[in-house]
C-alpha positions as CSV (number, residue, x, y, z in Angstrom):
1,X,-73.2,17.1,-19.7
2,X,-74.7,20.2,-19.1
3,X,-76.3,20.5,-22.9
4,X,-77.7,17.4,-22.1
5,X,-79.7,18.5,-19.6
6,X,-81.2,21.3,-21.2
7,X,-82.5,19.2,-23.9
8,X,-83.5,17.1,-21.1
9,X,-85.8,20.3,-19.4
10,X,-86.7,21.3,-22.9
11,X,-88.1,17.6,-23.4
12,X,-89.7,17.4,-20.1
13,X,-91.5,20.8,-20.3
14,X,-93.1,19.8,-24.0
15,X,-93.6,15.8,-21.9
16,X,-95.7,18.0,-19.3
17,X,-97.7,19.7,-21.4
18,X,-98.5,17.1,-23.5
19,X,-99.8,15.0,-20.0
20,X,-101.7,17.8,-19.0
21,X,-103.5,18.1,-22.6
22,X,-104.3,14.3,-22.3
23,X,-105.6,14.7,-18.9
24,X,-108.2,18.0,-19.6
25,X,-105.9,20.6,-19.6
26,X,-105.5,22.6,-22.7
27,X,-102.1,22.5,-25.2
28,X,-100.6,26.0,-25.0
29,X,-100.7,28.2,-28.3
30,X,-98.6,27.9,-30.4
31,X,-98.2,31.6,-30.2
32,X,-97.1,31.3,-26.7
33,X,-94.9,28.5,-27.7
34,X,-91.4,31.4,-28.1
35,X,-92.5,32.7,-24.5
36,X,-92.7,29.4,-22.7
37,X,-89.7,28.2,-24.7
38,X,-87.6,31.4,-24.1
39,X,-88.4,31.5,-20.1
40,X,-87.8,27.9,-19.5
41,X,-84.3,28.1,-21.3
42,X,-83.7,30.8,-19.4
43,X,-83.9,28.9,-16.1
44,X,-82.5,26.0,-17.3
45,X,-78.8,28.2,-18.2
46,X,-79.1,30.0,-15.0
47,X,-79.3,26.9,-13.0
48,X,-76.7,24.6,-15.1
49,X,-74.2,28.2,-15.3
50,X,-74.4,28.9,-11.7
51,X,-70.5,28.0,-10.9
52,X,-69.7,30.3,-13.2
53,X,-71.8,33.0,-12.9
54,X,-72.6,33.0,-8.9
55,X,-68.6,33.7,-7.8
56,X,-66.6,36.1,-8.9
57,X,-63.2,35.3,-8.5
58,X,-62.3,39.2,-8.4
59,X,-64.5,39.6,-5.7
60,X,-63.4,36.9,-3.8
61,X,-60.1,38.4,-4.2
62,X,-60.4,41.6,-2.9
63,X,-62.4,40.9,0.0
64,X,-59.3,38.8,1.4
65,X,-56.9,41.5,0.4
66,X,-59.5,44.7,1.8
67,X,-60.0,42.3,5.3
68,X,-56.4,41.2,5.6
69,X,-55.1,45.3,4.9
70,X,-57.8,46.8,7.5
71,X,-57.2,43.9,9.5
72,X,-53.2,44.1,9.5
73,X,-52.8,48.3,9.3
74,X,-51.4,48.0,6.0
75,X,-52.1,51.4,5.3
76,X,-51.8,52.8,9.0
77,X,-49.0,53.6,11.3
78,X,-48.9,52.8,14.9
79,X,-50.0,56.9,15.7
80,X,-52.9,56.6,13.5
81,X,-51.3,58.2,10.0
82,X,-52.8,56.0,7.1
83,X,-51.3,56.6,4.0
84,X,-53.2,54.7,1.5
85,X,-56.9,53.3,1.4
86,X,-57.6,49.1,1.8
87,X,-60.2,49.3,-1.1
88,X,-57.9,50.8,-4.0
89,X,-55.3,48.4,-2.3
90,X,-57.3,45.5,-2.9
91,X,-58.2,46.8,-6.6
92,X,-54.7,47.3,-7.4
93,X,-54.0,43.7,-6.0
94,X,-56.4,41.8,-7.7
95,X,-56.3,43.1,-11.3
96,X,-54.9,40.2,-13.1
97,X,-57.7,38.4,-11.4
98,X,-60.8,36.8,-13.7
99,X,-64.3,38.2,-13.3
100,X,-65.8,34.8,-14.4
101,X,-68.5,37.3,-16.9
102,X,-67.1,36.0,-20.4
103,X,-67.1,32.7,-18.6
104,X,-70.4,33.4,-17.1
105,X,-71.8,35.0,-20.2
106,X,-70.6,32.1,-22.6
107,X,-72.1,29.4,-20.3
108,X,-75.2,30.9,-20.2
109,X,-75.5,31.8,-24.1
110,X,-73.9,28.0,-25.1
111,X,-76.9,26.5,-22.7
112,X,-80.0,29.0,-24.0
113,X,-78.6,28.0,-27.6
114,X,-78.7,24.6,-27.6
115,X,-82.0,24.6,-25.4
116,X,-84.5,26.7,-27.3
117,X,-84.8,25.4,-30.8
118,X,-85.6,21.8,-29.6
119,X,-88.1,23.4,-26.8
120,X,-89.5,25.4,-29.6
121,X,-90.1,22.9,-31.7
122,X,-91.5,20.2,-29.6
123,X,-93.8,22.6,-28.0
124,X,-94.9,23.5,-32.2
125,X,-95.6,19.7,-32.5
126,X,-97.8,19.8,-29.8
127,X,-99.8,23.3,-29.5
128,X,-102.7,24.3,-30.9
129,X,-103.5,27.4,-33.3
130,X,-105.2,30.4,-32.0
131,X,-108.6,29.9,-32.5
132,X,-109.0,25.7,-32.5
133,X,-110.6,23.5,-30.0
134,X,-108.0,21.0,-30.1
């Protein structure tokens, strides 16, 4: 679903700039054609990745564990003695807990992928060369 809508964006970015040609504007180069193409794909996988890259697990995680130790004492006797720190606690705890970045990561590569060589090529079939009035 989430290919889908980058070929969507991809589609609708070339769609715009073909409007605005027809209505005065100009086409873009076709030298600018990787630029536009590579920035919008960009965008496009940031926004469709975002439940995967936005939340770390991990974090997540060790905040509960680092608020419920300071929280509780965990570390601390009633006189005041603490015998371990809440952060490496939390660490320690959360280990075998996902960071969501190969996730994250494979998302954003899978969307940028699929996204840029059909950007890339509408926006060739409708650009003009460096130098033409077209």
């Amino acid at each position: 679903m989430a290919a889908g809508g980058a070929c969507l964006l991809a589609a609708l970015a070339v769609f715009s700039m073909l409007i605005m040609s027809s209505v005065g504007n100009p086409k873009p180069l076709c030298s600018d054609c990787g630029t536009l193409c590579s920035t919008n794909c960009t965008a496009e996988a940031k926004t469709s990745c975002s439940g995967y890259c936005d939340y770390s697990p991990r974090e997540g995680c060790e905040r509960q564990v680092f608020e419920r130790c300071t929280r509780d004492g965990t570390c601390c006797t009633s006189n005041g003695t603490c015998t371990c720190d809440c952060n490496t606690v939390a660490q320690n705890s959360c280990t075998g807990v996902t960071d969501n970045y190969t996730d994250c990561q494979a998302c954003t590569q899978g969307m940028f992928d699929h996204c840029y060589p059909t950007c890339v090529s509408d926006c060739n079939n409708n650009c003009k060369k460096k130098g033409c009035h077209a």
